[in-house]
FIMINU-892454 format. One record per residue (C-alpha): x, y, z; residue in one letter. Coordinates in steps of 0.02 Angstrom, whole numbers, plus 50000, padded with zeros to 5 digits. Layout:
N
XYZA
...
//
This chain:
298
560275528055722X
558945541155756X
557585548955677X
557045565355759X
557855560355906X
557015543455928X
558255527955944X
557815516455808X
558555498455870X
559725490755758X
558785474755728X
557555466055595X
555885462255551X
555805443555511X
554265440655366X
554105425855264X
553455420855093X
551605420355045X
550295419654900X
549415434654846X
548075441654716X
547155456554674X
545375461454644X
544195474854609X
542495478054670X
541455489654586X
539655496554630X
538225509054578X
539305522654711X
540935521854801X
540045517554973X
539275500254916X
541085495654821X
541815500254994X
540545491255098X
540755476954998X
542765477055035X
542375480155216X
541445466955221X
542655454255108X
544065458855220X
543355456355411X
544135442655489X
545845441255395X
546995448655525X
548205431255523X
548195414955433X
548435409155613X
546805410155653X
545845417855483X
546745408955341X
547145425055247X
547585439255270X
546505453955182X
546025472255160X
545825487255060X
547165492654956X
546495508554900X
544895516254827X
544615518454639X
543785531754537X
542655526654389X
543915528354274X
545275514554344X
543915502854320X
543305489354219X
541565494954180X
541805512954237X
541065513754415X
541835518354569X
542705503554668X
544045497054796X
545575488054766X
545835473154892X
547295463454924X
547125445155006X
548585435655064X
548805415655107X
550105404655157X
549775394054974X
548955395754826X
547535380754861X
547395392355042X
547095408854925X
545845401154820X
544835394254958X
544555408855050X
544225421354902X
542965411454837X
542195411755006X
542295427155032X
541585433754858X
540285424254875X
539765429655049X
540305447855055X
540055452154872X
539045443554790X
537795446054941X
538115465154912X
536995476554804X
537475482554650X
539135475954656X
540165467854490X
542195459454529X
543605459154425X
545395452754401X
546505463854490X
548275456354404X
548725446954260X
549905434154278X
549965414254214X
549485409354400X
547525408554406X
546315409754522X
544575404854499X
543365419554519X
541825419054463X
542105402954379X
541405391654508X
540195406654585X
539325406754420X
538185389954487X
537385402354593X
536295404754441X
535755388254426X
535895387654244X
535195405254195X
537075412154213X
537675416354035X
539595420253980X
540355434553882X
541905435453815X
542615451253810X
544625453753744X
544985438053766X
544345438953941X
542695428454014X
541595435054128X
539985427354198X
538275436354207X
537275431454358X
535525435254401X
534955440554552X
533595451454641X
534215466554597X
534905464254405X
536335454554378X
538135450954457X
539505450954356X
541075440454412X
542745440454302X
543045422454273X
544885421054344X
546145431054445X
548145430754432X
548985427154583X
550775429854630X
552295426854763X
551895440954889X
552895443555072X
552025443155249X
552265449055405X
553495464255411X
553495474955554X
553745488055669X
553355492455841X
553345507855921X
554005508956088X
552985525156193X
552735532856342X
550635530856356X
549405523756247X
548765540156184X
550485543056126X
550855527056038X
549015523955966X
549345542455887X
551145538255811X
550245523255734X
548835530655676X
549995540755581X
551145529455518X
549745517255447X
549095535455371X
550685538555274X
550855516655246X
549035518855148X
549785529855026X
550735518454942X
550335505654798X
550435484454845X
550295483955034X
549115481455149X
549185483055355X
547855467555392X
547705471355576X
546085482155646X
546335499255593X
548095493055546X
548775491955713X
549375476555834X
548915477856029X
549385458156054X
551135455555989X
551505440055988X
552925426055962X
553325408755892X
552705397056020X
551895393856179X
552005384856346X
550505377156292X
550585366356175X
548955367656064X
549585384356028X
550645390755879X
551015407355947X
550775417356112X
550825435456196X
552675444956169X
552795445156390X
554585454056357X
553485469456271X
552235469556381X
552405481356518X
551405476356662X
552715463056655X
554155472956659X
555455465256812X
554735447456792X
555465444456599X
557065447456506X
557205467256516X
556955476156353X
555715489456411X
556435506256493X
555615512656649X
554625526256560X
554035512956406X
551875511956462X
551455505656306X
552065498556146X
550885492655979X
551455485755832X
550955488955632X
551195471055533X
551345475955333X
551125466055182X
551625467355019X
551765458954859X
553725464354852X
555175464254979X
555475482054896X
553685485354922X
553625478355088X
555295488255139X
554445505855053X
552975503855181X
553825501555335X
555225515455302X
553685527155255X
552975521755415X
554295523255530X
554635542155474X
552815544255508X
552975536555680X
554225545155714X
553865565355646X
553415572055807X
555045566155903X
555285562356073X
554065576956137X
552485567656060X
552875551456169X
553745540656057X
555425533956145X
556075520456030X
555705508155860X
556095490155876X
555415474255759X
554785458255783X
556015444155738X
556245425055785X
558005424855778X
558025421455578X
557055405155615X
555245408555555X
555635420555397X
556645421555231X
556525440155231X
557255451855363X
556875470055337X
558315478955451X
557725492855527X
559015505355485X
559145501855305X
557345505255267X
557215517555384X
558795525255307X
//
C-alpha cells in the first residue's frame, strides 16, 4: 500500500486500555483559559514517568460553555481510575486553581465520577459555599481575586492509549515538517489528544531494557546512527524517523486520528522527504488494540 507514493508498512500499532475524563476551563479571555490548560497539561507525556497522560483537546468559544466565557477542553488519561483521580486533583489545584480568573467544569457525564472540586473546596477553609444548579453542585471558593468556581464531580470513561505512527524520512527538516502536519490535521478532530511535546516523539521507545530498573528503553532498530549494528529496518537514505503517539477515548476515535494523520504525513509524497510509515508494536504482547496501518490509512 501507498499513499502518494510513500510505502506504508503493513503492520500495527499496538495501544492498550486506559481511563479517561474531560474538563473545561474557563477564564475572563481565551489566553488565561489556555494558560491554565498549558499549565494543567505539562508533564503528562507517559504514565511511565508522569502518571497521566494530558493536553488540550480544543479551544472553546463563550458559547460551548458553562457560564459563557471562553475556555479549553482538556483531556487527561491514566492507567486506572484511582491513577486519574489522583493526578487531576493535583493538577487543578496547582495549575488552575493557582490561575487568575479561571472557573472548571465537568467535561462528560457518565455514572463513573471523579471528584473535582469536591475535595478542592477545603481550600476555603470553611468560607466555601455550594450551589446547586440542575441538579448539578458546584463549589464557590474565595480567593484574592473573587472567587473560584469548581464543578463538584467529573464523569470518567474507558478511553485507549498509545496508538501510533512513525514516519520514516530522509532529514529531520523533512520528517519534523510531515509531523508537524499530521498533528495539524490530528487537532482537528473531536476525543483525541497527541500527549507528546508539540505532539511529536524524538525517543521511541520499546518494552524493556537491559537494565533492569527500567520499564522501557530507546527503539536502537529506528535509530539511525545505529544502523549496521541492529536488526536492519532502516534503508540507507532513512536520517531520521519521529513518531506521533495518539489517544483517544474510542478505538474508532483513536483509528480516525491516525488515518487523518497519516494522509497528512504523507500529502507531499516522496519529493518532501518522507520515504515510508511504520508503527510501534510489541508483537501483540503489551496491547488489546492494534490499529493496522492499512485499514485506517485506507
Amino acid at each position: 500500500m501507498t499513499l502518494n507514493g510513500i510505502p506504508i508498512e503493513d503492520t500495527f500499532a499496538e495501544a492498550f486500555g486506559m481511563k479517561a475524563t474531560r474538563i473545561l476551563i474557563t477564564a475572563i479571555d481565551g489566553e488565561w483559559a489556555r494558560q491554565a490548560g498549558v499549565t494543567m497539561t505539562g508533564f503528562a507525556t507517559s504514565v511511565i514517568g508522569c502518571g497521566v497522560e494530558a493536553g488540550i483537546e480544543r479551544e472553546l468559544a463563550a458559547e460551548e460553555t458553562p457560564d459563557g466565557r471562553p475556555g479549553v477542553s482538556v483531556l487527561l488519561f491514566g492507567m486506572s481510575g484511582k491513577d486519574l483521580a489522583k493526578h487531576l486533583e493535583r493538577r487543578v489545584g496547582q495549575c488552575v486553581l493557582t490561575c487568575p480568573t479561571t472557573a472548571v467544569f465537568a467535561g462528560m457525564d457518565g455514572e463513573e465520577r471523579l471528584p473535582l472540586g469536591k475535595n478542592l473546596r477545603f481550600f476555603g477553609d470553611g468560607w466555601q459555599i455550594a450551589k446547586l444548579i440542575g441538579g448539578r453542585r458546584f463549589w464557590r471558593v474565595p480567593v484574592m481575586d473573587g472567587e473560584f468556581v469548581a464543578e463538584e464531580t467529573t464523569g470518567r470513561c474507558p478511553a485507549v492509549g498509545g496508538g501510533n505512527f512513525l514516519v520514516l524520512a530522509r532529514s529531520q527538516r523533512a520528517a519534523l515538517d510531515a509531523c508537524q502536519a499530521a498533528v495539524a490535521a490530528m487537532r482537528g478532530l473531536p476525543n483525541v489528544i497527541m500527549p507528546f511535546p508539540g505532539g511529536i516523539v524524538r525517543s521511541g521507545s520499546k518494552v524493556g531494557s537491559r537494565y533492569k530498573a527500567l520499564m522501557a528503553s530507546t527503539n536502537e532498530r529506528y535509530c539511525p546512527t545505529l544502523r549496521g549494528l541492529t536488526e536492519p529496518v532502516l534503508g540507507a537514505d532513512v536520517g531520521c524517523v519521529m513518531e506521533i503517539v495518539v489517544n483517544g477515548l474510542t478505538p474508532e476515535d483513536t483509528a480516525a486520528a491516525m488515518g487523518t494523520g497519516i494522509a497528512a504525513a504523507c500529502a507531499g509524497g516522496r519529493d518532501a522527504g518522507v520515504l515510508g510509515i511504520t508503527a510501534g508494536n510489541y508483537g501483540g504482547k503489551l496491547g488489546q488494540y492494534h490499529f493496522r496501518l492499512h485499514e485506517v490509512a485506507a
